[in-house]
N, C-alpha and C positions, 0 to 999 in steps of 0.2 A: 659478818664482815664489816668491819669498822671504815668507814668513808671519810674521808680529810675533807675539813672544811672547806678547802679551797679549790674543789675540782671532785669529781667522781671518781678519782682515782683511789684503790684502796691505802693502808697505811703499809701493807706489805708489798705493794707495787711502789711506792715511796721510798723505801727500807730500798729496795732492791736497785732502784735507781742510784739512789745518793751514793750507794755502795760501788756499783760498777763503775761512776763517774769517780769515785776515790781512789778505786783500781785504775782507771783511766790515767787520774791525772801522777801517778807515785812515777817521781825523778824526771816531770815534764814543769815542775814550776820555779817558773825564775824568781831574782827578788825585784822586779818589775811586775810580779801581780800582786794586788792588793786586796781583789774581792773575788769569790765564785760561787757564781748564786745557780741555782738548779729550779727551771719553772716548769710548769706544763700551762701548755697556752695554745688555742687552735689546735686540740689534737697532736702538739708537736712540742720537744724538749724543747728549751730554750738552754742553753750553757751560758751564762752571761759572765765575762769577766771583765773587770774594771782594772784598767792597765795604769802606773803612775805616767808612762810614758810612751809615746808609740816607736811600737820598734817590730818591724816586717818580723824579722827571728820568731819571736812570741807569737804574731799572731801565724804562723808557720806551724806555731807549738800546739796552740789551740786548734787549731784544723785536725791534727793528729789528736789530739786528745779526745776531740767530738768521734771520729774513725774510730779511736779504743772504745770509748764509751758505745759503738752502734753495735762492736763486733763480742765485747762482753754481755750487752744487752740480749743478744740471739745466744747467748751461754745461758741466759736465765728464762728463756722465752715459753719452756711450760711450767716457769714459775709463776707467772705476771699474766695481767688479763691482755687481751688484745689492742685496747686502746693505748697502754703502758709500752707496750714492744710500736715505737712510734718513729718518725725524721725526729732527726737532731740539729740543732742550727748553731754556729757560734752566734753571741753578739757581745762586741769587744765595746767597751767603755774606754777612751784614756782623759781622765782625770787625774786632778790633784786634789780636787774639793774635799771636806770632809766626810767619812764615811760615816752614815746614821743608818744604825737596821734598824728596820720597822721589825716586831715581834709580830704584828697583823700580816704584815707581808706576806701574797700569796707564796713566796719562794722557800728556797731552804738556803742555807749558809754551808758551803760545803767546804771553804776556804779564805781565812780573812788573817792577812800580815797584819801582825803586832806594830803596832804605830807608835811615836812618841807624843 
């Protein structure tokens, strides 16, 4: 079993996350998101998106999205170890700053608007 560098988590509990959060988020993203990062942090997801602008609506969207994301999660839960099937938290970003991904970064990129 293959271990991600960033956590004890395996690579297929990984796979299975980023996957359910992508089923989560299909015809919930506005073009007021700009980033969505997927962490494992204290035992618990983190959903992190980085908003251009803050707008209730969206983070309204994001609450539901985290909900999909808990209730696809228990769709895969004898797929994934037990620490994997975890809380999920939003945390909304609203920025304008530029966006720089670390490739080190413990996270994953599950969603990043094309910028000019």
């Amino acid at each position: 079993c293959f271990m991600s560098p960033t956590s004890d988590l395996t690579l297929s509990d990984w796979n299975w996350a980023v996957l359910m959060l992508t089923q989560a988020m299909i015809g919930a993203v506005s073009p007021n998101f700009r980033l969505v990062e997927l962490v494992f942090e204290h035992e618990t997801w983190v959903v992190r998106v980085t908003l251009r602008e803050e707008s209730k609506a969206d983070r309204e969207e994001i609450d539901e999205i985290c909900d999909e994301f808990s209730i696809f999660l228990e769709d895969v839960r004898d797929r994934i170890c037990s620490r994997a099937y975890a809380q999920i938290v939003p945390d909304v970003i609203v920025s304008q700053d530029p966006i720089i991904l670390s490739p080190a970064a413990p996270a994953r990129y599950v969603f990043r608007m094309r910028e000019s």
